[in-house]
C-alpha positions in Angstrom: -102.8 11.4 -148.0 -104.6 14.5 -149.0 -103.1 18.1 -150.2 -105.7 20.7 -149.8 -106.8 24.4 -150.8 -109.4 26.5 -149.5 -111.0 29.4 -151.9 -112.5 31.4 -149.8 -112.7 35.7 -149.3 -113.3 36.0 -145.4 -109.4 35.7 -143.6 -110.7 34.8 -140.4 -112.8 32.2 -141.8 -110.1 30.4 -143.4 -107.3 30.7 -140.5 -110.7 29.0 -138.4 -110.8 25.9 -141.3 -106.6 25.4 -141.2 -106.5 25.4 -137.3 -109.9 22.6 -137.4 -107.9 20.8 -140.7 -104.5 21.0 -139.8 -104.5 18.4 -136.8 -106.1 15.4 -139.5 -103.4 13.3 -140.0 -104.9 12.5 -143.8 -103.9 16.0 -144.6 -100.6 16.4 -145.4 -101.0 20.1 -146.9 -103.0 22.9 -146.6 -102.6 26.2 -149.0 -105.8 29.2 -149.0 -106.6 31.9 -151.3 -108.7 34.7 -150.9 -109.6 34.6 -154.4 -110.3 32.7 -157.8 -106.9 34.6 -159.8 -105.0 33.6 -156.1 -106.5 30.1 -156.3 -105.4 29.3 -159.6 -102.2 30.4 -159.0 -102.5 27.8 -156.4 -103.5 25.2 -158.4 -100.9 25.9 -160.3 -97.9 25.8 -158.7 -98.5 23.0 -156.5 -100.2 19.8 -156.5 -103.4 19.6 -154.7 -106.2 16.3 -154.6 -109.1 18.5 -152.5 -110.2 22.1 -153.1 -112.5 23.6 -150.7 -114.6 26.2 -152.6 -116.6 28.9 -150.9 -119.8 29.2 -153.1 -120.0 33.4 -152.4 -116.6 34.7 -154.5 -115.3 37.9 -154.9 -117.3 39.2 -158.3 -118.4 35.8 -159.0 -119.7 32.4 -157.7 -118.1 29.6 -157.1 -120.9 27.6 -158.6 -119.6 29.1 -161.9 -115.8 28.3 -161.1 -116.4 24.8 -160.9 -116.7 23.7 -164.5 -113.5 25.6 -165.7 -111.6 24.9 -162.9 -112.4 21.2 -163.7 -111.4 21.9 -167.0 -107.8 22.8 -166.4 -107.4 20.4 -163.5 -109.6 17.3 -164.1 -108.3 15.3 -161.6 -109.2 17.6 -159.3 -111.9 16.7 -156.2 -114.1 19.9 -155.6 -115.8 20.7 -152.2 -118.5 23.3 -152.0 -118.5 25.4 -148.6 -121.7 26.9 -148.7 -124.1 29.0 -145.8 -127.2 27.8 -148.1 -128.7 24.5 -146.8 -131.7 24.6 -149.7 -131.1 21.4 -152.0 -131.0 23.7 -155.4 -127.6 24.7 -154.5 -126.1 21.8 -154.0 -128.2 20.6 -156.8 -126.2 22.9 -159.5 -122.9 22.0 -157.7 -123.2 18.6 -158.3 -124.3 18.9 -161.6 -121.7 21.8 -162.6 -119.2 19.1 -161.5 -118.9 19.2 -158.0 -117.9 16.1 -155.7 -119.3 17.2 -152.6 -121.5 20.2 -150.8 -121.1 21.0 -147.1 -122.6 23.9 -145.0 -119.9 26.1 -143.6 -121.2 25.5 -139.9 -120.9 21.6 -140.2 -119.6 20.1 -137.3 -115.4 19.8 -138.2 -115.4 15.8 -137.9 -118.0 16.0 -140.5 -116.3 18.2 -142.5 -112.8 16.2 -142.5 -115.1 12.6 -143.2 -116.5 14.6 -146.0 -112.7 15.6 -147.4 -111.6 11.5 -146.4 -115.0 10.3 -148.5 -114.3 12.8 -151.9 -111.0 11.8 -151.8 -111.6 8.7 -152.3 -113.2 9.1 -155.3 -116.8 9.3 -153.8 -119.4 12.2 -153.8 -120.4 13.7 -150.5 -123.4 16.1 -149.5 -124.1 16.9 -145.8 -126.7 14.9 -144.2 -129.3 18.2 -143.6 -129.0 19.2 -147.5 -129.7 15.0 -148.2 -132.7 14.5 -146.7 -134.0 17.9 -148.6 -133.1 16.6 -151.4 -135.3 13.9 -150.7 -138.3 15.2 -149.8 -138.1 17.3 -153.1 -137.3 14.5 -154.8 -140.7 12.9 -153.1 -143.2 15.5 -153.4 -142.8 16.4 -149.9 -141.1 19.5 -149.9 -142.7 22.8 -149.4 -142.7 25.6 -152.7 -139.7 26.5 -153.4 -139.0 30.2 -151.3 -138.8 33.5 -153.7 -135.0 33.5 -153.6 -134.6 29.9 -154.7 -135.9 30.9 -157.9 -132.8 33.2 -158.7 -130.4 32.1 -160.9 -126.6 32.1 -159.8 -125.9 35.3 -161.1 -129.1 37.1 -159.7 -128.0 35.8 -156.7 -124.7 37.0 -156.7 -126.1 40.7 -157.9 -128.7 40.5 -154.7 -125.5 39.7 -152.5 -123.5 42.3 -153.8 -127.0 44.9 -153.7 -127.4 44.1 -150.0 -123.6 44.5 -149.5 -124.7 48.1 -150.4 -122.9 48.2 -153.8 -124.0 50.6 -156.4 -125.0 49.0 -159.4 -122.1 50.4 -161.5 -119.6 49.1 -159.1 -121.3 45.8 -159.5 -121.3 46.3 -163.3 -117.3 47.4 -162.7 -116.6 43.8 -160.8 -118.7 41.4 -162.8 -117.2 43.4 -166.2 -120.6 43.7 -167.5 -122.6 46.5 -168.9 -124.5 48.6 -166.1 -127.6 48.6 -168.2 -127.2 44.2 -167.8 -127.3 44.8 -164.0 -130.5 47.0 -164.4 -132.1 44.3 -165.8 -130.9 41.3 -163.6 -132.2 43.4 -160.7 -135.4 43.9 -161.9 -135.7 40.5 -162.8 -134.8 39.4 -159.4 -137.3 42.2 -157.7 -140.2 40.6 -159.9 -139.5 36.8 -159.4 -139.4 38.1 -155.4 -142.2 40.1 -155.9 -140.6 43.1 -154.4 -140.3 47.0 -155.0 -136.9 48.2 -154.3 -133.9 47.8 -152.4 -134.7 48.8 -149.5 -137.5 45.6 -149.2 -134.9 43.3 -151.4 -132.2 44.4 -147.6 -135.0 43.4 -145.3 -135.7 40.2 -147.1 -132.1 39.5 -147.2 -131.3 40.1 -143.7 -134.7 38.4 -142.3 -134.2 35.0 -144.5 -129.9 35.2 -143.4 -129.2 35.7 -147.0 -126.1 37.8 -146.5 -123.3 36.9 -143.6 
């Protein structure tokens, strides 16, 4: 039997996963956080075998939770909820420590097999995000889109850009120095090949970037 938590910031979202979850009879509990410090205090006081992870976290990403999460609970089975279906995503999951990636609008079956298959001490990644994986593992798959080649970070500053955040709010939440956001964003506006904001939005919206 499996004890679950779900990580993730959008409410709604998360009262959508308990009502799919809640009828598996392999899940014997489910607990949810909106937030990493809410998580942990989840982790904490209870035991749990599965976390479900969103990968887009309040003034971080999940694919940076993973490893210390791992570190304090190693026993723990990690799940990556993710809107992004290209492979390098689930790529860093897996190798940050993850057990499984799934795309937020899998089918629920799916999703529930996937939590049956990591439980049981197996890694899963949905089927979509697989066979992308292999054709870029073959050769076969196209050059990699301008926003693949953004690090974790640069993609969590263009989320929080296109969110319409000021870069010293995004300095504020990340604790970092504003002057390190300046240069992240300029870094992400040359590997895009773009000019400002304003074309980094429109790029966002038109490639469904943002929720």
């Amino acid at each position: 039997m499996t004890r679950l938590l779900i990580i993730d910031d959008h409410a709604m979202f998360r009262a959508g996963l308990r009502k799919v979850l809640q009828d598996a009879p392999e899940i014997t509990a489910i607990a949810e956080a909106g937030d990493w410090h809410g998580g942990m205090a989840c982790l904490e006081a209870q035991p749990t075998d599965v976390l479900l992870l969103d990968i887009n976290m309040p003034g971080c990403s999940g694919l940076d939770l993973i490893g210390p999460i791992l570190e304090r609970f190693p026993s723990l089975r990690i799940i990556m909820l993710s809107m992004y279906s290209e492979p390098q995503y689930a790529v860093r999951a897996l190798r940050n420590g993850a057990h499984g990636y799934v795309a937020k609008d899998m089918e629920a079956v799916d999703l529930i097999a996937a939590i049956r298959i990591v439980s049981r001490g197996r890694q899963f990644v949905a089927p979509s995000i697989t066979r992308a994986l292999m054709d870029t593992a073959q050769g076969l798959a196209p050059d990699p889109r301008p926003h693949e080649r953004l690090s974790s970070r640069e993609s969590e500053i263009l989320r929080m850009i296109v969110g319409g955040e000021s870069l010293t709010a995004i300095a504020e939440r990340l604790a970092i120095n504003v002057k390190t956001v300046s240069t992240y964003r300029r870094r992400m506006l040359e590997k895009m090949a773009l000019g400002s904001n304003a074309q980094l939005v429109q790029y966002a919206v038109h490639h469904r970037l943002v929720d």
